[in-house]
N, C-alpha and C positions, 0 to 999 in steps of 0.2 A: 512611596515611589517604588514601582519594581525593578530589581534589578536587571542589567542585562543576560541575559538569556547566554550559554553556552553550549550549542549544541554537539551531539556527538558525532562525526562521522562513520558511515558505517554501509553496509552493500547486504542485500537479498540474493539467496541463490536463483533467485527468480528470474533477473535479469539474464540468467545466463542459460533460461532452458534450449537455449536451440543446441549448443555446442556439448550441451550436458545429454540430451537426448539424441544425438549424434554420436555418442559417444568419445567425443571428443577428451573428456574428462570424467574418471570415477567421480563419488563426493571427494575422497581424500587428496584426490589432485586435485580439483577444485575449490576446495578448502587453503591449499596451499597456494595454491597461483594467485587468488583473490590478496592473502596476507602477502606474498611477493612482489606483488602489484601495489600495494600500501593502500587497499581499497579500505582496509578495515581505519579503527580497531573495530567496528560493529557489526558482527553478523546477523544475518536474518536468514534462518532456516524454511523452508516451506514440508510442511509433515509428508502429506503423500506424495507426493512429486520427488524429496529428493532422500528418503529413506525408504528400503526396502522393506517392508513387512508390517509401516506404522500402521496403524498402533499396537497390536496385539502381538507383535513378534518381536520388539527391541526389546532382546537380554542384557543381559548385566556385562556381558561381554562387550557388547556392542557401544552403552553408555558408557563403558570405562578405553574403550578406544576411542569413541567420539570425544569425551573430556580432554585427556591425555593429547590429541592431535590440536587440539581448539589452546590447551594451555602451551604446547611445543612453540606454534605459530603466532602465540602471543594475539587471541582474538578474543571480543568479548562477545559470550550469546546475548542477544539483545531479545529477540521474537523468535518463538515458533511460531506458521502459520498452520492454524487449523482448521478444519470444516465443519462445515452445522450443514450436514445432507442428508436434511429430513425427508426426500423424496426419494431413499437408495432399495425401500420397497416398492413392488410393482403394482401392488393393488390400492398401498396408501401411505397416507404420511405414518411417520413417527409420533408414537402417543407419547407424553412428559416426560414417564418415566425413564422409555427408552430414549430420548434427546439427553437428557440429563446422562445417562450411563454411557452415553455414545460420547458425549464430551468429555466425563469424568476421566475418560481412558487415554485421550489425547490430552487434558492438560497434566494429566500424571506425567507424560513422558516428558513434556515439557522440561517439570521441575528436574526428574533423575537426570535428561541431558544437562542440564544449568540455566535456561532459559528463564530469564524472571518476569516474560510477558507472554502469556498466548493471545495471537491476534484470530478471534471468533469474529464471525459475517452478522451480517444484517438482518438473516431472517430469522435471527436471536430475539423473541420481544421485552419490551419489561418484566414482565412475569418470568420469563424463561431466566432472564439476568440473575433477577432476584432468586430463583431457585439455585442458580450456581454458583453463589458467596459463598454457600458453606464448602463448596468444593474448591475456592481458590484461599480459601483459608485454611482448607486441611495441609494444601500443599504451596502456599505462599507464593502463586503463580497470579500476576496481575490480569485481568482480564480487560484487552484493549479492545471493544468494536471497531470493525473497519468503518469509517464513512466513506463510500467510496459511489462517486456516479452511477447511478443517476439521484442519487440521495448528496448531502451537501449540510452543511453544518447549522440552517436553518427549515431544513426536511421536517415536516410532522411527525415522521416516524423515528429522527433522529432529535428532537425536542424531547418526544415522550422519553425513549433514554434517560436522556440528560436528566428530564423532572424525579427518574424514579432511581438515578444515579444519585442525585443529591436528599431524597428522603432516607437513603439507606447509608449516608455517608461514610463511603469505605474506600480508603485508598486503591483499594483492588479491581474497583470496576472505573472504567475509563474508557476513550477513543483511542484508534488511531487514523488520523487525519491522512488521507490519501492523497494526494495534489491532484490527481485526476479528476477530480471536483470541482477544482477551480482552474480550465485550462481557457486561453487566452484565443487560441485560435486553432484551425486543424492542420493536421502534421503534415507538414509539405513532403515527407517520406509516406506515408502512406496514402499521396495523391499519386505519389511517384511509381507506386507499388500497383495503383489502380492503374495509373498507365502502361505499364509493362502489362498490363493485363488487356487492355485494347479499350477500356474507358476514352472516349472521345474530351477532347478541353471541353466540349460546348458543356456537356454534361459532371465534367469535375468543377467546373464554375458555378453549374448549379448547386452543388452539393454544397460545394461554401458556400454559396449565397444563402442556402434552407440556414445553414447550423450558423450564420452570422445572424441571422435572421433570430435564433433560437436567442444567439447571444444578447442580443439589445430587447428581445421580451425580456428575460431574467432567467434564473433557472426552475424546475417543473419541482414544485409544495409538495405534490401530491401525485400519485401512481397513474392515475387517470391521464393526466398533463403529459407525463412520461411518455404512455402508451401511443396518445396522438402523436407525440411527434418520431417517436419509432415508427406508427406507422406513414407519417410525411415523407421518410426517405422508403420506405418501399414502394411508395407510390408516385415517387422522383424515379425511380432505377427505371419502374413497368413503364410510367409513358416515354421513358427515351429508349427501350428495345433493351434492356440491360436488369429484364427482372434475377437473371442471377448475384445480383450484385447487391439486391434488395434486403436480407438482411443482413451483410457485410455494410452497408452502409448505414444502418441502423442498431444493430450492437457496438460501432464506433462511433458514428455519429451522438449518439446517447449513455451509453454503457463508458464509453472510454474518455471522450473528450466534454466536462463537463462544466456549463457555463455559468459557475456559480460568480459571483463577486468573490474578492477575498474577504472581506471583512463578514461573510456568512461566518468562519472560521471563528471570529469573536465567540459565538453563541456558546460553544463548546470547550474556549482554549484550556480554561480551568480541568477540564477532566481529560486532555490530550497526555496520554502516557508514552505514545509513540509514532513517529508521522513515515509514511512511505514518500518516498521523495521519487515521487511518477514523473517520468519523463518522455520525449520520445524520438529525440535527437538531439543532436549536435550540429550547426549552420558553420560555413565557411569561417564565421567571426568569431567563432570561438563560444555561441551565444546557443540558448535553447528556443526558437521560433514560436511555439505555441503554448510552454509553459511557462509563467511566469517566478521563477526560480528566483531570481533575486529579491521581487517583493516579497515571496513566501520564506525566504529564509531573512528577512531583514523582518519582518511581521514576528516571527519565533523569536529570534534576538528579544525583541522590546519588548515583548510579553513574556518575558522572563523562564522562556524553554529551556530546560535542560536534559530532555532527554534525547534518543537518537534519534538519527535522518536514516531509512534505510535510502539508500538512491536504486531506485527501480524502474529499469529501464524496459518499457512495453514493445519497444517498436521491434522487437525482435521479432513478433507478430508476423511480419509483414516483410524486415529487412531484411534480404539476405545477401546484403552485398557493400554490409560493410563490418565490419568487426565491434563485437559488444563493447571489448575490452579497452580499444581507444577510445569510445561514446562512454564509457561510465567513466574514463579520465579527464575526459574532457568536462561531464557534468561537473565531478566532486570539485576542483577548478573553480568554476563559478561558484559554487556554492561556499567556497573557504572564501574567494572575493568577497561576493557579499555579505558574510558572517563578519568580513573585516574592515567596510564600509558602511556595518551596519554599528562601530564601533567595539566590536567585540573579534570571538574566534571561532573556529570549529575545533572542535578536541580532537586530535589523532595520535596522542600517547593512549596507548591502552590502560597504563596505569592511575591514570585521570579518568579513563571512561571508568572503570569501574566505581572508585571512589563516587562519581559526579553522578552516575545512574541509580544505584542505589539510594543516595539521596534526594533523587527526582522523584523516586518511585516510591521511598518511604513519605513523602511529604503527602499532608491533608489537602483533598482538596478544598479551594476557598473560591467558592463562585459569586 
């Protein structure tokens, strides 16, 4: 029988780019206000977004201030995020080698800042994985695939994964489970957001009705499936006079809000080394509207998860008129409720997450 699952709590600097790119906060206040707020103990870094010069320019100066501020505040690094941007030439992709060396540089930094997961993207293939073992074992950096919409934890292309994760059995390759793959409904703030924008109801009705619609087929196997129904809402905006609005509502419609089942999540749980905890508001009740956060944190419980929750909150996308830092108190909330109706807890002593993560991450996977 598996035991119950203790997840970590823990926060993305992600959720906070509007206030961060406002300059509302350097990282190092940011870093601070997050642990002041008791959002940790788990941080999630994001590489180019919230470091200057990654990767090729963090000196020793730099990792030995980022440690020192991370250990002052009593936080644990949980995930660097970093990129697989095989298209950053103009005339073509990136050939093997150069992917492999392009990655090599960013999970390096990983490791130097403390990080014992980099979370790498989707258009990572099996081959590509398997080429970069030996690079998360030179530098003992877990490697976590994001699963993230319009992909889902029984995607074709996230199968192959999994089959060529378990022929190579190595604690170092792994997911991480996005929740934006399994959302419930569409964000009543980002209908809100469409109206302040002059979206007529006749027309926001439609849009949930397409993506309710998407929900009761099932979610898209295969790229093809994807692509029609990306293009279903461009072609929902043109006939109601709102082709600007056409692939805003199809980067969300499909990219963001994605309608998988939860129990898709089964397929993969075994190799989940770390989950993003996608959100995208807060409702009057205290409750998250379109993700289903309680089944997804009571589902991690009983499949005996232990490692972190970043809570990532999206709707900043879109929201600008309410404060991230009450919506990501309000999520972690729920999410310790049902950690403890799911008869267990969330960790928020830092010095359990470390113990408890480590141990997640040195474990075999058993699929």
């Amino acid at each position: 029988m598996t035991s119950l699952g203790t997840p970590i709590q823990g926060v993305t600097l992600y959720s906070f780019t509007r206030a961060f790119h406002a300059r509302q906060y350097d990282l190092d206040g940011l870093i601070r206000k997050l642990a002041s707020e008791g959002f940790g103990p788990g941080l999630e870094v994001i590489g180019f977004s919230s470091l200057r010069g990654f990767p090729d320019r963090i000196d020793d100066n730099f990792v030995g201030r980022f440690r020192d501020l991370v250990a002052e505040v009593d936080l644990v690094p949980t995930s660097l995020a970093v990129n697989v941007d095989t298209g950053i030439h103009r005339d073509r992709l990136m050939n093997h080698d150069e992917l492999v060396e392009y990655m090599r540089k960013q999970i390096e930094v990983a490791a130097r800042l403390g990080f014992p997961i980099a979370r790498v993207q989707i258009s990572l293939t099996p081959d590509a994985m398997e080429s970069l073992l030996p690079v998360a074992e030179k530098y003992g950096v877990t490697l976590a695939l994001e699963v993230h919409a319009d992909q889902h934890g029984a995607h074709e292309r996230v199968l192959a994964l999994r089959d060529r994760y378990e022929k190579l059995d190595s604690p170092l390759l792994g997911f991480t489970a996005d929740w934006g793959a399994t959302v419930a409904g569409f964000a009543p703030s980002l209908l809100e957001a469409y109206r302040r924008r002059g979206a007529s109801e006749d027309l926001l009705r439609q849009v949930v009705d397409l993506w309710n619609g998407f929900y009761a087929e099932g979610p898209p196997n295969t790229q093809k499936v994807h692509g029609e129904r990306f293009g279903a809402f461009i072609g929902l905006a043109a006939r109601n006079g709102r082709p600007d609005l056409g692939i805003d509502f199809g980067i969300n419609g499909t990219g963001l809000f994605g309608p998988a089942p939860l129990d898709t999540w089964l397929e993969i749980m075994p190799w989940v080394r770390h989950v993003h905890g996608k959100f995208f508001g807060i409702d009057e009740n205290g409750e998250e509207p379109s993700v289903p956060v309680r089944d997804l944190v009571r589902q991690l419980v009983e499949n005996g998860y232990n490692g972190a929750i970043s809570s990532e909150y999206e709707g900043w996308h879109w929201n600008n008129w309410q404060d991230p830092f009450d919506i990501i108190r309000g999520e972690q909330a729920v999410q310790r409720s049902a950690a403890a109706n799911a008869g267990s807890a969330m960790i928020t002593d830092a010095t359990d997450a470390r113990r408890i993560l480590n141990s997640h991450l040195a474990q075999p996977v058993r699929g």
